[in-house]
C-alpha positions in Angstrom: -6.1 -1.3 25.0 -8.9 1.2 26.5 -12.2 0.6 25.3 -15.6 2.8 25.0 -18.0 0.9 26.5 -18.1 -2.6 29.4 -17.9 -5.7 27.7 -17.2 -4.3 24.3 -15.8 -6.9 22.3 -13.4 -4.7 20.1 -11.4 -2.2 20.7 -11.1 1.6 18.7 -7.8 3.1 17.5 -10.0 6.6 18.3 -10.7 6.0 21.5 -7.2 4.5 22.4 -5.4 7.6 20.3 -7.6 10.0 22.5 -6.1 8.2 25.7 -2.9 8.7 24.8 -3.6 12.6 24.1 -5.3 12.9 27.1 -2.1 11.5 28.8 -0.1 13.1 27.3 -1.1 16.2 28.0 -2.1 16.0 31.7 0.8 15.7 33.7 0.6 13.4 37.0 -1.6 10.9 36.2 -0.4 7.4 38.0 1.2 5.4 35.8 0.7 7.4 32.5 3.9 6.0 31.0 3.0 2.7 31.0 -0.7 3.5 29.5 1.2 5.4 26.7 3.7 2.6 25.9 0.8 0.2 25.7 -1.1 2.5 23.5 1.8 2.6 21.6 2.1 -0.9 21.0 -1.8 -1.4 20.3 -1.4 1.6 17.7 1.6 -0.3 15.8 -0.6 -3.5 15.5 -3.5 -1.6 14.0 -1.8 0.3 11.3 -3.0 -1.5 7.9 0.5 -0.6 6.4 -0.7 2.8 5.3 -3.0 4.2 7.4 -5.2 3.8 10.8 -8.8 2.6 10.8 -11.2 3.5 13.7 -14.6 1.4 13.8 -16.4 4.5 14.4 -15.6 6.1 11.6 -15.7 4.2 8.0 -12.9 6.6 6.7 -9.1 6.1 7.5 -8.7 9.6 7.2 -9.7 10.2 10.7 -8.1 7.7 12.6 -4.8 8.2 10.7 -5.3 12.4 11.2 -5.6 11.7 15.3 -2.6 9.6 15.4 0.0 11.6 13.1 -1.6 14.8 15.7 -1.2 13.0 19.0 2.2 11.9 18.4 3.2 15.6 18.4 2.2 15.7 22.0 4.7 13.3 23.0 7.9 13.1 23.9 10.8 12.8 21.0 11.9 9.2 22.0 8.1 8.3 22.5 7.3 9.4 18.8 9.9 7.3 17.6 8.1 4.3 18.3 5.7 5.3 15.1 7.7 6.9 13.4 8.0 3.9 10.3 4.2 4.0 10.1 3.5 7.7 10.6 6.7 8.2 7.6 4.5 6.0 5.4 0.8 7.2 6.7 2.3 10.9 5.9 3.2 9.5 1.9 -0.2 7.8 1.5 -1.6 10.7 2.3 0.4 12.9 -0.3 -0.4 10.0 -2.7 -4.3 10.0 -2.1 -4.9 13.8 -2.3 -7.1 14.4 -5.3 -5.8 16.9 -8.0 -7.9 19.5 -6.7 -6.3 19.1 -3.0 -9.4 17.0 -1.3 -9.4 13.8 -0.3 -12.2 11.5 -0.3 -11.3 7.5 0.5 -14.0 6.3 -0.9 -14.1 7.9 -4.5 -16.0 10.9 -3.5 -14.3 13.6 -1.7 -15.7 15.3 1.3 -14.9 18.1 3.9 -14.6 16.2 6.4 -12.0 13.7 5.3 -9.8 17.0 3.5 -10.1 18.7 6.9 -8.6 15.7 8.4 -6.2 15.3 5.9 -5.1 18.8 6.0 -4.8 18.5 9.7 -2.6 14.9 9.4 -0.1 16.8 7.4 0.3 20.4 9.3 1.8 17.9 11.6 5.1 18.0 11.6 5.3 19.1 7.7 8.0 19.5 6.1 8.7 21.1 2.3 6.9 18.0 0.7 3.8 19.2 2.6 3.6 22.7 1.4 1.7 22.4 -1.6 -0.9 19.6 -0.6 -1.4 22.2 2.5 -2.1 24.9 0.1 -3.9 23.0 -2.5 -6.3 21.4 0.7 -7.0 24.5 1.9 -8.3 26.2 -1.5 -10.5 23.3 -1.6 -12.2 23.3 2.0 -12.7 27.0 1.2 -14.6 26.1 -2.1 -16.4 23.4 0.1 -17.3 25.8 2.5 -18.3 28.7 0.3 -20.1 26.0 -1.7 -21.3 25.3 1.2 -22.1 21.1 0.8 -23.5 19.1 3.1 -22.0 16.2 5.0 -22.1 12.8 4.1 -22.5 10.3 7.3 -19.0 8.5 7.6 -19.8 7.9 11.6 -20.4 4.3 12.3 -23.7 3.3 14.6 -26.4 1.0 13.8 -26.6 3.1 11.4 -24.2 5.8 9.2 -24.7 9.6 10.9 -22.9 12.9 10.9 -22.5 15.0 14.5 -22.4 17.8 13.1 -20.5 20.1 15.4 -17.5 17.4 15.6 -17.3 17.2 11.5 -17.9 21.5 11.6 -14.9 21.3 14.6 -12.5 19.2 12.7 -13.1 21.4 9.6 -12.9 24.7 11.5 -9.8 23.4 12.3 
């Protein structure tokens, strides 16, 4: 797997799923294929059964958002290599949208996390989709008239919040 930083110890579904997008979509890079099947294989040991986990970011939300979205940028027999996990990433995420369409993984919703749901299920969404779509969009527009501020889901030494890549993934 690709790593962030030398010598780091553990590797990041983030920064391995943003590989593979970055491969994916810049043709001619030497041996891209073989990065991207490896990437493939590090992203099917990583899935927890229903969703991604990134250890920069303590939801699942985003992890599982950048891989359901990168997988669109492959080709058809390349996505098919997820496609079990993504099938059951795309229910968990029907199944953990709160009544009023947000999503929050840790019992409070935020923005953030409903902007990256939303996102996770434009992807390739079919009619079980429409309604969580719509019901996730009324509620980023309440957030956003509302207003609220974001919580810090990014992992450092410390919880943060960069605040023009949560504001990006909302504008989204």
């Amino acid at each position: 797997s690709f790593v962030s930083f030398p010598y780091e110890r553990h590797s990041s579904v983030g920064v391995n799923i943003h590989v593979m997008h970055a491969l994916a979509r810049v043709p001619g890079y030497p041996d891209a294929a073989r990065a991207i099947e490896r990437i493939l294989s590090y992203l099917a040991d990583q899935h927890t059964g229903l969703y991604w986990l990134d250890k920069w970011h303590i939801s699942p939300l985003y992890a599982t958002a950048h891989v359901l979205l990168t997988r669109e940028d492959l080709a058809p027999e390349l996505r098919q290599r997820l496609a079990p996990m993504v099938d059951r990433s795309r229910e968990w995420l029907r199944q953990s949208q709160n009544a009023d369409g947000s999503w929050g993984f840790y019992g409070v919703a935020t923005t953030e996390e409903t902007a990256y749901g939303l996102l996770a299920l434009t992807s390739a969404a079919d009619d079980r989709d429409t309604a969580h779509c719509q019901a996730a969009a009324l509620s980023l527009t309440a957030a956003l008239v509302a207003n609220l501020p974001h919580p810090p889901l990014w992992i450092d030494k410390c919880l943060y919040t960069p605040p023009l890549i949560v504001n990006a993934a909302i504008e989204a």
